[in-house]
Each structure stands twice: as structure tokens, then as C-alpha cells.
ZAGUMI-943515 format. One record per residue (C-alpha): chain; x, y, z; residue in three letters; residue number from 1. Coordinates in Angstrom, 2 decimals. Layout:
<chain A | px X | py Y | pz Z | res ALA | n NUM>
...
***
This chain:
<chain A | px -14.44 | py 6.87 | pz -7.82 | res UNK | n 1>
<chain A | px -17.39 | py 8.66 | pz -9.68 | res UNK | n 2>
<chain A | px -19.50 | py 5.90 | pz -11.44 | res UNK | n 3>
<chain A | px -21.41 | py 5.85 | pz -15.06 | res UNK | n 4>
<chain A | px -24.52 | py 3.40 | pz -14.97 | res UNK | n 5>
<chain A | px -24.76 | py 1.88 | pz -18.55 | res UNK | n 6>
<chain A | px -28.42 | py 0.98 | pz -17.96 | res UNK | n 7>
<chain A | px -31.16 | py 1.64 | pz -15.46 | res UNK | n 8>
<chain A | px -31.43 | py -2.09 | pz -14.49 | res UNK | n 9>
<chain A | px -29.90 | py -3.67 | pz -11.95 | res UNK | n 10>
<chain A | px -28.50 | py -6.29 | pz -13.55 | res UNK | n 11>
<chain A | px -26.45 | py -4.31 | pz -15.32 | res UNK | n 12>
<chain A | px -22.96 | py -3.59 | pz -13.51 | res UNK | n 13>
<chain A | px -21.73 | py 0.11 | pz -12.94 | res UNK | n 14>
<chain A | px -18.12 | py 1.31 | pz -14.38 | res UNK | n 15>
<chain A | px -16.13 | py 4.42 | pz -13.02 | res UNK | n 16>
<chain A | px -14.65 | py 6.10 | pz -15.70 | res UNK | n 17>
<chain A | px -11.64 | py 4.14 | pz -16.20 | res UNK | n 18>
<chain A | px -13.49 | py 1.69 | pz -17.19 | res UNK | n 19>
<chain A | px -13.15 | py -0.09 | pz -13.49 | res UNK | n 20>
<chain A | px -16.04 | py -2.02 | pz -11.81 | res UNK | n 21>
<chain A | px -17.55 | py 0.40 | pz -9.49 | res UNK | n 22>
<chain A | px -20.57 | py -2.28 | pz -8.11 | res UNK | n 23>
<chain A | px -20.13 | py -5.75 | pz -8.22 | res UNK | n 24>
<chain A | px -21.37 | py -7.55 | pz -11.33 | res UNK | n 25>
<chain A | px -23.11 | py -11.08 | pz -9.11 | res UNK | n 26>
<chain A | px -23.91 | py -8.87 | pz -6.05 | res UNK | n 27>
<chain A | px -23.48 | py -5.54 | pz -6.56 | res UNK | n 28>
<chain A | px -22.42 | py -4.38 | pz -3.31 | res UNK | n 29>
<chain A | px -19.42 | py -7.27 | pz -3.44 | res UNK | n 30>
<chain A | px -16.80 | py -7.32 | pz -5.90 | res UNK | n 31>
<chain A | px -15.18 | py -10.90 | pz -7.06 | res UNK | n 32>
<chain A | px -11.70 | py -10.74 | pz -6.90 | res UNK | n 33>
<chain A | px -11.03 | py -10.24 | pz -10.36 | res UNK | n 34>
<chain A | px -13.38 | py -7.28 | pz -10.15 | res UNK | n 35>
<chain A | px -11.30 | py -5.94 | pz -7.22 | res UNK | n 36>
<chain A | px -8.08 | py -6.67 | pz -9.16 | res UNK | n 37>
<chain A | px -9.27 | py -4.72 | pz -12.04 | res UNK | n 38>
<chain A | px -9.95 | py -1.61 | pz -9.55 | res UNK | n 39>
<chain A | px -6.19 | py -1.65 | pz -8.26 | res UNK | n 40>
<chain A | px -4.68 | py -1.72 | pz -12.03 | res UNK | n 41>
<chain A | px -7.24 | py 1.18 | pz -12.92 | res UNK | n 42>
<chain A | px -5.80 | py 3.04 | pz -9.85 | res UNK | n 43>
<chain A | px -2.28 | py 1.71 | pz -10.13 | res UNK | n 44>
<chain A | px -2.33 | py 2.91 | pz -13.99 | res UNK | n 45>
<chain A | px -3.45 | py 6.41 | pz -12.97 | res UNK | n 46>
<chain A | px -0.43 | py 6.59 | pz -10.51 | res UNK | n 47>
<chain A | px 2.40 | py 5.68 | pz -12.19 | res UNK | n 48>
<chain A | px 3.20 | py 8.04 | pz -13.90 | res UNK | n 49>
<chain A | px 2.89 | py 10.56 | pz -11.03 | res UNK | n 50>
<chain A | px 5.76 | py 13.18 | pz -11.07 | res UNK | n 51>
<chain A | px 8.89 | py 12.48 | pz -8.22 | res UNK | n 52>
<chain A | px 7.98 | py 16.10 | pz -6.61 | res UNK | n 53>
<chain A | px 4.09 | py 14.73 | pz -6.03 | res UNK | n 54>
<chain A | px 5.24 | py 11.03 | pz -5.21 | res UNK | n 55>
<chain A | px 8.19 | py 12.23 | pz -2.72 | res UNK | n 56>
<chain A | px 6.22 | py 15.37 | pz -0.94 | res UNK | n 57>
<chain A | px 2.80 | py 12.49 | pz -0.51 | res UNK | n 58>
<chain A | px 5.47 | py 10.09 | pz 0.90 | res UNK | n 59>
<chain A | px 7.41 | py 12.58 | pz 2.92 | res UNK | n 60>
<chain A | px 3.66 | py 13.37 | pz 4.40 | res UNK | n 61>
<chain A | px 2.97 | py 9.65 | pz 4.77 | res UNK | n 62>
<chain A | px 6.26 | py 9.41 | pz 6.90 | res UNK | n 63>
<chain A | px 5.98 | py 12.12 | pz 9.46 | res UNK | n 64>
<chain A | px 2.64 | py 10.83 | pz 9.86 | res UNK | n 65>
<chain A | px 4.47 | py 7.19 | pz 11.06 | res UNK | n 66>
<chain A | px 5.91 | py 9.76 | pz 13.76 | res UNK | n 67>
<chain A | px 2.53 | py 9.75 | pz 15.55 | res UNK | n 68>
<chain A | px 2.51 | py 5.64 | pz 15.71 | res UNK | n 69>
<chain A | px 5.95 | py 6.00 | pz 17.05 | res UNK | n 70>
<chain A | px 5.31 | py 8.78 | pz 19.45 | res UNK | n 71>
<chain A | px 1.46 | py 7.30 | pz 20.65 | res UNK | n 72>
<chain A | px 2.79 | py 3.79 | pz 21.13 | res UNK | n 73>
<chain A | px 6.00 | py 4.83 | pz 23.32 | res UNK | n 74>
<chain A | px 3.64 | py 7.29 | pz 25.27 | res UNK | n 75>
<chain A | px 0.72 | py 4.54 | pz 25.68 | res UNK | n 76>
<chain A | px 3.63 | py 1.78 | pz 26.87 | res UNK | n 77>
<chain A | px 4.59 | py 4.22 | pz 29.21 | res UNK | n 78>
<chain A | px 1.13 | py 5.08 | pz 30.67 | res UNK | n 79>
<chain A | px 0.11 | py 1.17 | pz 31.03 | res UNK | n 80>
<chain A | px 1.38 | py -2.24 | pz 31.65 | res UNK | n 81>
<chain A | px -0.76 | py -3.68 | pz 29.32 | res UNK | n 82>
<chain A | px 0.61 | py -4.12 | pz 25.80 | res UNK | n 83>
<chain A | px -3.17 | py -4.58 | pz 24.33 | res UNK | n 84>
<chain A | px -3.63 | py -0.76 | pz 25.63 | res UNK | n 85>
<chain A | px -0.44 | py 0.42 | pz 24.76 | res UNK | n 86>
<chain A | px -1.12 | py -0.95 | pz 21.50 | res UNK | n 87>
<chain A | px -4.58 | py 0.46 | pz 20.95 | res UNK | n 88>
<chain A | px -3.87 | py 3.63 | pz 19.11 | res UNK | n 89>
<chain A | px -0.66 | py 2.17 | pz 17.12 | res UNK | n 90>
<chain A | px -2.56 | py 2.06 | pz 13.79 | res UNK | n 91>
<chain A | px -3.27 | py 5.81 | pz 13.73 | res UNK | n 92>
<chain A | px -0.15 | py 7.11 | pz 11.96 | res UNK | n 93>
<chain A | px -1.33 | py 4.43 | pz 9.21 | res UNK | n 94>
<chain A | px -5.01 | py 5.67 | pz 9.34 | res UNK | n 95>
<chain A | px -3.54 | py 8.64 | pz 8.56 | res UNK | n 96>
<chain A | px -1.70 | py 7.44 | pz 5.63 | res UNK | n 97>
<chain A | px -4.26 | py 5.20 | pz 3.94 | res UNK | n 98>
<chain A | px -7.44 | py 7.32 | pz 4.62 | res UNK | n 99>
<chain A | px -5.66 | py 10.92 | pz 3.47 | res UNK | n 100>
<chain A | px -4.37 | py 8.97 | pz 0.25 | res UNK | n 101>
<chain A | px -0.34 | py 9.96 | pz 1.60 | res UNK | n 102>
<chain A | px 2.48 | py 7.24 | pz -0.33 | res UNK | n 103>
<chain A | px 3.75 | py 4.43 | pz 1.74 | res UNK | n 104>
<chain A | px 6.52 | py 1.91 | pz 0.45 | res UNK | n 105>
<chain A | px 4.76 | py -0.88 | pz 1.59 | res UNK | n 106>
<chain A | px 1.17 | py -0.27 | pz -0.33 | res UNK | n 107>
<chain A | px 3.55 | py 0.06 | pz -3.26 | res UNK | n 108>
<chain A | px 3.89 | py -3.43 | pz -3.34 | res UNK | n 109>
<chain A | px 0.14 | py -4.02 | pz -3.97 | res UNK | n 110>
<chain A | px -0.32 | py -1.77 | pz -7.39 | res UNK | n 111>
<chain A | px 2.57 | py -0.88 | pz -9.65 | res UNK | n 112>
<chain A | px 3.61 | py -4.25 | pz -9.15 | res UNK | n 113>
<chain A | px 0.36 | py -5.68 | pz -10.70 | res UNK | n 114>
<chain A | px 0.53 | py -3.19 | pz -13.54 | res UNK | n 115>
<chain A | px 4.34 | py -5.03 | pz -14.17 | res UNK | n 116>
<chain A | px 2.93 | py -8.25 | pz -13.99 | res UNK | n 117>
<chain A | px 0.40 | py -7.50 | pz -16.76 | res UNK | n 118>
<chain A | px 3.20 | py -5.64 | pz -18.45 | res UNK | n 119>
<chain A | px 1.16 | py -2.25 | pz -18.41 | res UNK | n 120>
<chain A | px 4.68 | py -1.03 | pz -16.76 | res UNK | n 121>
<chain A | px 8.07 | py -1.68 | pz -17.08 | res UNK | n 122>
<chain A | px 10.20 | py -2.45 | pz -13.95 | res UNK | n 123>
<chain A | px 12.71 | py 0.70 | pz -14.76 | res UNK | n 124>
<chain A | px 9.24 | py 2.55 | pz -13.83 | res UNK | n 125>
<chain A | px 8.27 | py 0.32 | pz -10.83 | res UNK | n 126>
<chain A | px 11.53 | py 0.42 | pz -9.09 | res UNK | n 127>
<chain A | px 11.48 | py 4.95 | pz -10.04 | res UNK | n 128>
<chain A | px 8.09 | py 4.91 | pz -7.69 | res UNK | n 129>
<chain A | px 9.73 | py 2.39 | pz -4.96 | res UNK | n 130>
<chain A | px 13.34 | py 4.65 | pz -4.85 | res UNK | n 131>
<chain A | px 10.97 | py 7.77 | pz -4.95 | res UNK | n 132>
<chain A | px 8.81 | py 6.55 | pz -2.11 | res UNK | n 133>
<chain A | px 11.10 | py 4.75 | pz -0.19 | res UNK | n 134>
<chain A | px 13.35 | py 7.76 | pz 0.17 | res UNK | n 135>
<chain A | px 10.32 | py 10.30 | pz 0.89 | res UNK | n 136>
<chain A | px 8.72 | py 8.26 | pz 3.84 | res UNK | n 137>
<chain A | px 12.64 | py 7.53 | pz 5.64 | res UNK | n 138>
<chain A | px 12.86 | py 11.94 | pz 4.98 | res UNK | n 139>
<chain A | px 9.45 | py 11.76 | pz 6.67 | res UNK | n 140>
<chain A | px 10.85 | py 9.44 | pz 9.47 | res UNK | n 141>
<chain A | px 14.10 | py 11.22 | pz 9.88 | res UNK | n 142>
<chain A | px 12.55 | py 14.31 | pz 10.69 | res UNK | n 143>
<chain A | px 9.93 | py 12.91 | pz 12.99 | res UNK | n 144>
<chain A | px 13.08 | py 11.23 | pz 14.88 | res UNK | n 145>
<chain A | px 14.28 | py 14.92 | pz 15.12 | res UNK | n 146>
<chain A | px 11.43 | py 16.44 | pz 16.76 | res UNK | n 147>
<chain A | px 11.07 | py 13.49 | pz 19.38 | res UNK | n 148>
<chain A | px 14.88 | py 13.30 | pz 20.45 | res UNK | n 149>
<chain A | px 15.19 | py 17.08 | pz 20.66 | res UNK | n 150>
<chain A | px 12.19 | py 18.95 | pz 21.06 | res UNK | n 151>
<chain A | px 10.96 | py 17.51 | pz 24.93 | res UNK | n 152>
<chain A | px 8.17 | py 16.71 | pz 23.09 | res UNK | n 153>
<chain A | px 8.14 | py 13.04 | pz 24.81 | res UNK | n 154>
<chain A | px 7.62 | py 13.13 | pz 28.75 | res UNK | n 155>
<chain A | px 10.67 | py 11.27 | pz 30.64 | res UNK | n 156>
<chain A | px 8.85 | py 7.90 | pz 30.97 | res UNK | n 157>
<chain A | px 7.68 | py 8.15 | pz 27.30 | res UNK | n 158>
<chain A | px 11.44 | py 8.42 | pz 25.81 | res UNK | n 159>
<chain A | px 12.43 | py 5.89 | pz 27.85 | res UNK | n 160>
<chain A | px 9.64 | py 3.92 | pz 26.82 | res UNK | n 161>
<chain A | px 10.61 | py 4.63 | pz 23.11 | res UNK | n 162>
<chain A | px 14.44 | py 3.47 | pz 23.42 | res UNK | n 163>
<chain A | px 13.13 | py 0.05 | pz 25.27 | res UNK | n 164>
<chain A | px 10.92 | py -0.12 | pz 22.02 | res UNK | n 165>
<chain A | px 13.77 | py 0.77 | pz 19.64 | res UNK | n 166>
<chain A | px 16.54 | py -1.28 | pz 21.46 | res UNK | n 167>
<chain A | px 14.04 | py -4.59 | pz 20.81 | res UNK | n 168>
<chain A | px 13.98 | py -4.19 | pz 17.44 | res UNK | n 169>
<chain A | px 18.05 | py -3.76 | pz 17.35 | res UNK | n 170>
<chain A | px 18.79 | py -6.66 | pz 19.50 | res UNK | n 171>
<chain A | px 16.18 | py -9.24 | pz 17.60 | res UNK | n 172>
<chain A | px 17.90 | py -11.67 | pz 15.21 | res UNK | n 173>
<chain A | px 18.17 | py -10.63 | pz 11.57 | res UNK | n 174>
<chain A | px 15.98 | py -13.62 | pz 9.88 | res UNK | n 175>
<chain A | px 13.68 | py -12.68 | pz 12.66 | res UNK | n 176>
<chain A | px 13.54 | py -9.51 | pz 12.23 | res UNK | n 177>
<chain A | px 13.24 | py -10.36 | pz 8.11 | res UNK | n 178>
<chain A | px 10.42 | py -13.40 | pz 9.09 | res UNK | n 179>
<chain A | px 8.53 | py -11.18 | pz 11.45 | res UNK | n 180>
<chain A | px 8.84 | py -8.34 | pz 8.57 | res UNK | n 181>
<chain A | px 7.52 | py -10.53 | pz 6.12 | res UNK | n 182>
<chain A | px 4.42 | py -11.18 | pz 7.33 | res UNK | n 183>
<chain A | px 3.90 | py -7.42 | pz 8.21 | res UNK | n 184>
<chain A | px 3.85 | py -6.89 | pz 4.53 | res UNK | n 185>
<chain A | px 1.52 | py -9.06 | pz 4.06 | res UNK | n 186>
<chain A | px -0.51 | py -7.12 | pz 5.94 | res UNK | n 187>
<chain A | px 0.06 | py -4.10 | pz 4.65 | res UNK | n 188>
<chain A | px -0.44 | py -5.55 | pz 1.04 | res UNK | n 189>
<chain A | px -3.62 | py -7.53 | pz 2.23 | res UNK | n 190>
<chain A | px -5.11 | py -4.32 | pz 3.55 | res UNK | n 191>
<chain A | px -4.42 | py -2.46 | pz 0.28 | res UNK | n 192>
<chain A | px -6.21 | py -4.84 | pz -1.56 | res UNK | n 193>
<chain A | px -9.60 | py -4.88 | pz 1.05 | res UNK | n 194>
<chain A | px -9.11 | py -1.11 | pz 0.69 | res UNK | n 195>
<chain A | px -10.23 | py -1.87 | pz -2.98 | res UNK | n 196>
<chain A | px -12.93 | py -4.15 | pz -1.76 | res UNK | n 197>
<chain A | px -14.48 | py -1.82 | pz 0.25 | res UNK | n 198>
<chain A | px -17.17 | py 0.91 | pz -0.22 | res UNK | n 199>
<chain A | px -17.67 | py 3.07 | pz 2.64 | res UNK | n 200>
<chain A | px -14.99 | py 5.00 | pz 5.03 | res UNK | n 201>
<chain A | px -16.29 | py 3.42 | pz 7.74 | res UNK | n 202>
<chain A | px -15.87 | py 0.06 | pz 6.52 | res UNK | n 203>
<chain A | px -12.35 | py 1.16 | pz 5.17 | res UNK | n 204>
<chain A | px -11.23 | py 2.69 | pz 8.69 | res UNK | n 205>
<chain A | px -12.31 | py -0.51 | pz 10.43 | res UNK | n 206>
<chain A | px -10.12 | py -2.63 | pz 8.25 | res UNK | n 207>
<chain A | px -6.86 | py -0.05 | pz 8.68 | res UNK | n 208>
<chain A | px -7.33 | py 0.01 | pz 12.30 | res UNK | n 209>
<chain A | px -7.88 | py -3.65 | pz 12.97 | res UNK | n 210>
<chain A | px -5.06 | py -4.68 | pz 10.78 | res UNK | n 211>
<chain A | px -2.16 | py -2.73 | pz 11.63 | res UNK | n 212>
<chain A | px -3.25 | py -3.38 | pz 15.35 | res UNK | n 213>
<chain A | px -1.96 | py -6.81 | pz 14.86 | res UNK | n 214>
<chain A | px 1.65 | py -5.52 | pz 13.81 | res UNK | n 215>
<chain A | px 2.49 | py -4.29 | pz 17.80 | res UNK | n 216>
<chain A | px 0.00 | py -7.23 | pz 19.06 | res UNK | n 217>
<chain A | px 2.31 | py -10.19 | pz 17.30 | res UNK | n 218>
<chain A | px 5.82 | py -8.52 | pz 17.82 | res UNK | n 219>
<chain A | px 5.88 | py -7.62 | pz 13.69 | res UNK | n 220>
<chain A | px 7.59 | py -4.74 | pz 12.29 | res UNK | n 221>
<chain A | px 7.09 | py -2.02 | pz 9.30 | res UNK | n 222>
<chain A | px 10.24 | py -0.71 | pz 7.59 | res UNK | n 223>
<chain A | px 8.87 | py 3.00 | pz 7.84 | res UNK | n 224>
<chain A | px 8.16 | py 2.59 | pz 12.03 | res UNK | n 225>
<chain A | px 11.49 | py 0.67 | pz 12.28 | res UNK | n 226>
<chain A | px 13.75 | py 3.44 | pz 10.38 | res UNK | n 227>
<chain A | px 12.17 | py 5.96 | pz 12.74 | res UNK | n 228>
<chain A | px 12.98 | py 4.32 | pz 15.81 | res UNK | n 229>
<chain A | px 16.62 | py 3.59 | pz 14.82 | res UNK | n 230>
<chain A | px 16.82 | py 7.00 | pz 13.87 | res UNK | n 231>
<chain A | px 15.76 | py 8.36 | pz 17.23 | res UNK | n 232>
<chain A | px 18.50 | py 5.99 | pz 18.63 | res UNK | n 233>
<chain A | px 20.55 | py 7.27 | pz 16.88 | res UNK | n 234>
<chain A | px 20.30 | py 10.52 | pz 17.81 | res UNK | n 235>
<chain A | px 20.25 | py 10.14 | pz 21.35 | res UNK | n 236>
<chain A | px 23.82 | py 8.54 | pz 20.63 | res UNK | n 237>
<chain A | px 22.42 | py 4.80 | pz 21.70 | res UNK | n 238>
<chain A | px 23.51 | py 3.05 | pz 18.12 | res UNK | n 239>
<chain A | px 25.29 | py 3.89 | pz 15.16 | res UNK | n 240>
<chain A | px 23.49 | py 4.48 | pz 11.98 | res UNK | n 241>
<chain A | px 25.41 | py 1.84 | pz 9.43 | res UNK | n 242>
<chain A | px 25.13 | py -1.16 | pz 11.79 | res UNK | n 243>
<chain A | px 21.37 | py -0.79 | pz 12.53 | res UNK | n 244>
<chain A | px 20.29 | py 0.32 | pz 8.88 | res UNK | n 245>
<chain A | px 22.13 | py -3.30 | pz 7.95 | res UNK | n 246>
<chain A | px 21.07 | py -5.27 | pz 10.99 | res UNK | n 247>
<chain A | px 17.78 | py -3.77 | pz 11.78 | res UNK | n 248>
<chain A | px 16.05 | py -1.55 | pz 9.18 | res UNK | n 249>
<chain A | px 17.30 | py -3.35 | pz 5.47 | res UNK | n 250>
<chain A | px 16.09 | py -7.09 | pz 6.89 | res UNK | n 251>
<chain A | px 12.83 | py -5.11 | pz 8.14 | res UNK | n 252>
<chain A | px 12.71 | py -3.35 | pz 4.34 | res UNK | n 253>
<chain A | px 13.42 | py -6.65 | pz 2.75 | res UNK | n 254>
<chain A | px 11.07 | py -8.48 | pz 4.14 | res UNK | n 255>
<chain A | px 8.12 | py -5.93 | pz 3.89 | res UNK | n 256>
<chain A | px 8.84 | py -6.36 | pz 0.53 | res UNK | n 257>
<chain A | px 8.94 | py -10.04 | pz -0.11 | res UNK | n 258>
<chain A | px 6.35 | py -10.96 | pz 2.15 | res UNK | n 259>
<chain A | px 3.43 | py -8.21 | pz 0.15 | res UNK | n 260>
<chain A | px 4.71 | py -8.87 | pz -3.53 | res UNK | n 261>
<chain A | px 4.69 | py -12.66 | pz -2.87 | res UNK | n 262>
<chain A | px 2.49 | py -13.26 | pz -0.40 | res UNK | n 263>
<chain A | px -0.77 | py -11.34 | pz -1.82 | res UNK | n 264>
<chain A | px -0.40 | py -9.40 | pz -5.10 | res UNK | n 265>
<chain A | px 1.67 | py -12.61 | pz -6.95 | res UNK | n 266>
<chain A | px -0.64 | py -15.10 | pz -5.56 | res UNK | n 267>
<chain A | px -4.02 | py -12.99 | pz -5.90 | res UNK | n 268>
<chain A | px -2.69 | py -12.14 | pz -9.75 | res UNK | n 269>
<chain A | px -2.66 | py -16.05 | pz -10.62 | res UNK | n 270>
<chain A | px -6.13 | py -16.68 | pz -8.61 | res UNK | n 271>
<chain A | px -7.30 | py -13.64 | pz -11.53 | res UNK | n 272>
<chain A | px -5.51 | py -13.73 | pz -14.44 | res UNK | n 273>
<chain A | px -7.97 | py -16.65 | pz -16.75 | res UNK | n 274>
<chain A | px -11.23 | py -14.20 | pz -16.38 | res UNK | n 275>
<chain A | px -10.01 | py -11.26 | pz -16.50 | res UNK | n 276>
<chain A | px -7.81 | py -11.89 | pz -19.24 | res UNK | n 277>
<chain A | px -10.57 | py -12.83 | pz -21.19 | res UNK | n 278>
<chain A | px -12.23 | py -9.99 | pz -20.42 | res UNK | n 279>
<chain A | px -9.54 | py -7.84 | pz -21.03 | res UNK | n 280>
<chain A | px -9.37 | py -8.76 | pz -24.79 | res UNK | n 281>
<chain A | px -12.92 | py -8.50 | pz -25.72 | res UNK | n 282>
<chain A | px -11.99 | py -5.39 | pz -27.95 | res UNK | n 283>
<chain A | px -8.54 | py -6.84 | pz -29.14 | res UNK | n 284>
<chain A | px -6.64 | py -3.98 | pz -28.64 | res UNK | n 285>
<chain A | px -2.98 | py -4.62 | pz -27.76 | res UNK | n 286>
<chain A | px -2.00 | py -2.42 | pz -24.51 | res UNK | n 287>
<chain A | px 0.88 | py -4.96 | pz -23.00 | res UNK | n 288>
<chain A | px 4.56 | py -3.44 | pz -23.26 | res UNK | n 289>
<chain A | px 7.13 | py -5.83 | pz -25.31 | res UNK | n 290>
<chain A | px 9.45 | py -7.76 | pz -23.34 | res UNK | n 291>
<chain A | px 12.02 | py -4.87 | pz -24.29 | res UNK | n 292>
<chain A | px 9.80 | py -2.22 | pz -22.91 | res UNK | n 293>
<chain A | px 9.87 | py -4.53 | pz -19.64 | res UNK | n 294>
<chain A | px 13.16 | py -4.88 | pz -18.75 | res UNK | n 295>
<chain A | px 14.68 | py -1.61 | pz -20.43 | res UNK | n 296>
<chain A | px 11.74 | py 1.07 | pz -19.53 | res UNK | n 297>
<chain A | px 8.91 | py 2.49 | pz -21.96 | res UNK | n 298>
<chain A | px 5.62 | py 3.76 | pz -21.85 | res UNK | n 299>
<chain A | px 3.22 | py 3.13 | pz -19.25 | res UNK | n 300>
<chain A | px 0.18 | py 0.67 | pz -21.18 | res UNK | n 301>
<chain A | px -3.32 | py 1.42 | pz -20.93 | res UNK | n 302>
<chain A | px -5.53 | py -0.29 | pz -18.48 | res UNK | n 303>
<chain A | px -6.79 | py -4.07 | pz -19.33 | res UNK | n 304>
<chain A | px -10.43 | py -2.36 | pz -17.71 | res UNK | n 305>
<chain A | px -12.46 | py -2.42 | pz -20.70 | res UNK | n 306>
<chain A | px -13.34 | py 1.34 | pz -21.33 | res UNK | n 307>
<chain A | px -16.58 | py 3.00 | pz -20.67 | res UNK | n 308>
<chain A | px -16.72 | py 4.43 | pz -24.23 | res UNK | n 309>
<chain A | px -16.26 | py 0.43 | pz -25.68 | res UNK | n 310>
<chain A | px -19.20 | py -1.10 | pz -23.67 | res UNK | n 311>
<chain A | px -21.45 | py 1.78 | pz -23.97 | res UNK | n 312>
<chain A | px -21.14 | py 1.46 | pz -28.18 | res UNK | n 313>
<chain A | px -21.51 | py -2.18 | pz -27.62 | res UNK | n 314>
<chain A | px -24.84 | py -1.36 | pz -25.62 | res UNK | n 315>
<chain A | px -25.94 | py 1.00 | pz -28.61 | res UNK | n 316>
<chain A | px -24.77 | py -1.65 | pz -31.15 | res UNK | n 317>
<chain A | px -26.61 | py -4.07 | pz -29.73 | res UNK | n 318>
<chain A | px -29.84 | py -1.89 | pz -28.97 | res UNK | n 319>
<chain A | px -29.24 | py -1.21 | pz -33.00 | res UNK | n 320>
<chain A | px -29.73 | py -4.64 | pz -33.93 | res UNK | n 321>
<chain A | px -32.66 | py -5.75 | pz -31.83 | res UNK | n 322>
<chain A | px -34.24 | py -2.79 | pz -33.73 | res UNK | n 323>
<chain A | px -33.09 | py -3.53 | pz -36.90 | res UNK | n 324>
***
């Protein structure tokens, strides 16, 4: 995110060009969460408006690249007895994801969802980038599932490995299953918005890898991992498709869902909204959709961020009057 410094002092704070804090404004290499929040909505209002060819080939990326959590986790299990080293490269299909920028369903519960919540988007246009998304990553998955039931590219032990892994996810409990999913997405949310915290791809591989590690450590599940196992089962004829996309995969989806919107981007919203709604009106410029807008689809609004252009004339203006 390229940066414009309004003034050579430090205690001035740094904006990107959207207008989005790009150093922290108490200490500059921290943002407050209302800082951080204002980063996602600058990102999130950038992104929804993205075409469906660009959002479903990024998510069709994003899930083929689940294939290689799938396919290192059934391998690993297979190699050791030990399900902290069988879990140890799990996150990578997700480093993959995150780092490269790819579309995942479940980070989509962190962003357009604020913008709706500020009514910068309508929820026609939210639910067009979760269809879009959803349906590119399970393409992503599908074909994945193709190349490890066919290809020989798992060794025996490591496709049996992979139905074991599959068949537990069938045969858990559907509240479970939607519990266990839930907090998953909370995880996946909660790493989306660190992701926005964070300065450094060091610092932002560290938090991918240690946070999707707990998803195989605590027995949780992703809707993207879960839709490719089931679909490898079902290709090796061990399940059929309709009663494990409504018994395994949809509780899995649902609570991915639930568990990021409400768990982290609702509640971190309401922790935000007095401050940087004060903020956000300083000009008094109007960007929220009407209630119409909301519910029946419109325009995308502009970013609450207050722009770059706006705080550098109020810099001038007030340079202006100390001289005058």
C-alpha cells in the first residue's frame, strides 16, 4: 500500500492513497483498531466491484491451492503417528492463498461485509462476491479432488490416509460439525483482520501459519478443505454427493460463515464505529447508500477514509492562516 507523508514530522500520521492509515497515528508502527478497520473498508471498497471473470479465476486459484493442505496433511498423517507433525504443514495451501492475494469465501466475511455495514455496499452486491467466490474455490476443490483420486498422485498409505480424514468429517454430528465450523471462521476472519494489522511478510506469514495450524490441531473444519475431501470421496465411490454436501459440507459452509461475520467483523465494527464515525464526517460529504440502495442493489459508496486530497488542503489551509 504505497504511502503519502503529509508532513516531515513524525507526529504527523502517513495515508496511502485511499486515504487509509498507512502508520499508526499514537505509535506509528501500531494501528488502533479503528485505524485497522479503516484499512479493510479502503481495501474492501477497492474490491467490490471486481469483475466475476477476476473474482472467480482468483478464487478458482485460491481453491486448487486448498488441494495442497488436503494432499500434505493426508501424506504427513500417513508418514507419522503424531498428529502435531502431521499437522505441521496444513496451513500451506492457506499461505498460499492469503500471501499471493488468491479469493477465499471465508476472508469474504471480513471486508465486503464491513463495507454493508457502513452501507458503502448493498447486500445484492455482497452476496454477487460470496456466490462468485464460493462457486470458484468448490471449481478449485473439485478439480483438486480429480487429480488426487485419479492421477496416483497420492502413495497407497497417503489415500488411505485421506479417506480416514474425509470419512471423520462425514460421520461427525451436524451441530458439531456447524460448532466446530464456527469457530474456524473465526479464525479465518480474525486472521484477515491481523493481516491488516500487520506490516511486514514475515510478520504476516507467521500469523497465517500459526493460525490455520490450530484448525487440524483442535479437530475444526474450513468449508473449502471439507468440500474437497467429500469430493475425493466421492469419487472413489465411498459417499454420495447430495447426502454429504447437506450433512457435511453446508453445516461446515454455514458455520464458517456465522462464526467470521458475527464473531469478529460485527463485534470489531461496534468496538469502531463512535471514532471513526466522527472521523469519517469531518468533510460532510454524504457517501452511505439509502436504505433502498441496501436492500435492492446500487452503487458501491466511497470510502468513509478521509481522502488524501481533503487533509492535504486542510494542511495548506491551515499553513495559510498561521501566515495570514
Amino acid at each position: 500500500m504505497p504511502a503519502v507523508d503529509n508532513d516531515n514530522d513524525n507526529d504527523r500520521t502517513e495515508f496511502s492513497e485511499h486515504g487509509a492509515p498507512a502508520v499508526g497515528a499514537v505509535v506509528r508502527d501500531r494501528f488502533e483498531t479503528d485505524e485497522v478497520f479503516q484499512r479493510i473498508i479502503a481495501a474492501a471498497d477497492d474490491e467490490i466491484d471486481t469483475g466475476n471473470r477476476e473474482l472467480f479465476f482468483s478464487a478458482l486459484a485460491g481453491g486448487f491451492a486448498i488441494t495442497l493442505t488436503f494432499l500434505v496433511y493426508a501424506s504427513m498423517t500417513a508418514k507419522s503417528e503424531s498428529p502435531v507433525i502431521a499437522s505441521l504443514l496444513y496451513p500451506i495451501g492457506f499461505i498460499y492463498i492469503i500471501l499471493g492475494g488468491y479469493q477465499l469465501y471465508t476472508e469474504n466475511t471480513l471486508p465486503p461485509v464491513a463495507l454493508v455495514l457502513e452501507r458503502l455496499a448493498s447486500g445484492p452486491a455482497l452476496l454477487r462476491v460470496w456466490a462468485v467466490v464460493a462457486v470458484g474455490n468448490f471449481a478449485g476443490g473439485l478439480f483438486g479432488a480429480v487429480l488426487l483420486a485419479y492421477t496416483g498422485v497420492f502413495e497407497p498409505a497417503s489415500a488411505e490416509a485421506a479417506v480416514d480424514i474425509a470419512e471423520k468429517g462425514i460421520e461427525t454430528g451436524w451441530w458439531a460439525l456447524f460448532y466446530k465450523a464456527a469457530f474456524a471462521g473465526l479464525i479465518v476472519a480474525g486472521v484477515v483482520w491481523l493481516d491488516f494489522a500487520a506490516r511486514d511478510t514475515i510478520s504476516r506469514f507467521m500469523l497465517v501459519y500459526i493460525a490455520f495450524l490450530m484448525i487440524p490441531l483442535a479437530d475444526l473444519f474450513h468449508v473449502v478443505v471439507s468440500f474437497t475431501e467429500l469430493m475425493y470421496l466421492v469419487f472413489l465411490g465411498h459417499t454420495p454427493f447430495v447426502s454429504g454436501m447437506a450433512g457435511f459440507v453446508l453445516p461446515v459452509f454455514l458455520g464458517n460463515t456465522i462464526g467470521g461475520v458475527l464473531l469478529v467483523t460485527v463485534v470489531n465494527y461496534f468496538q469502531t464505529t463512535e471514532r471513526r464515525v466522527k472521523t469519517a464526517r469531518e468533510d460532510g460529504v454524504e457517501r452511505q447508500l439509502s436504505w433502498r440502495e441496501m436492500v435492492l442493489g446500487g452503487r458501491a459508496g466511497r470510502s468513509y477514509v478521509p481522502s488524501v486530497q481533503k487533509r492535504r488542503k486542510d494542511g495548506e489551509d491551515g499553513e495559510n492562516g498561521e501566515d495570514g
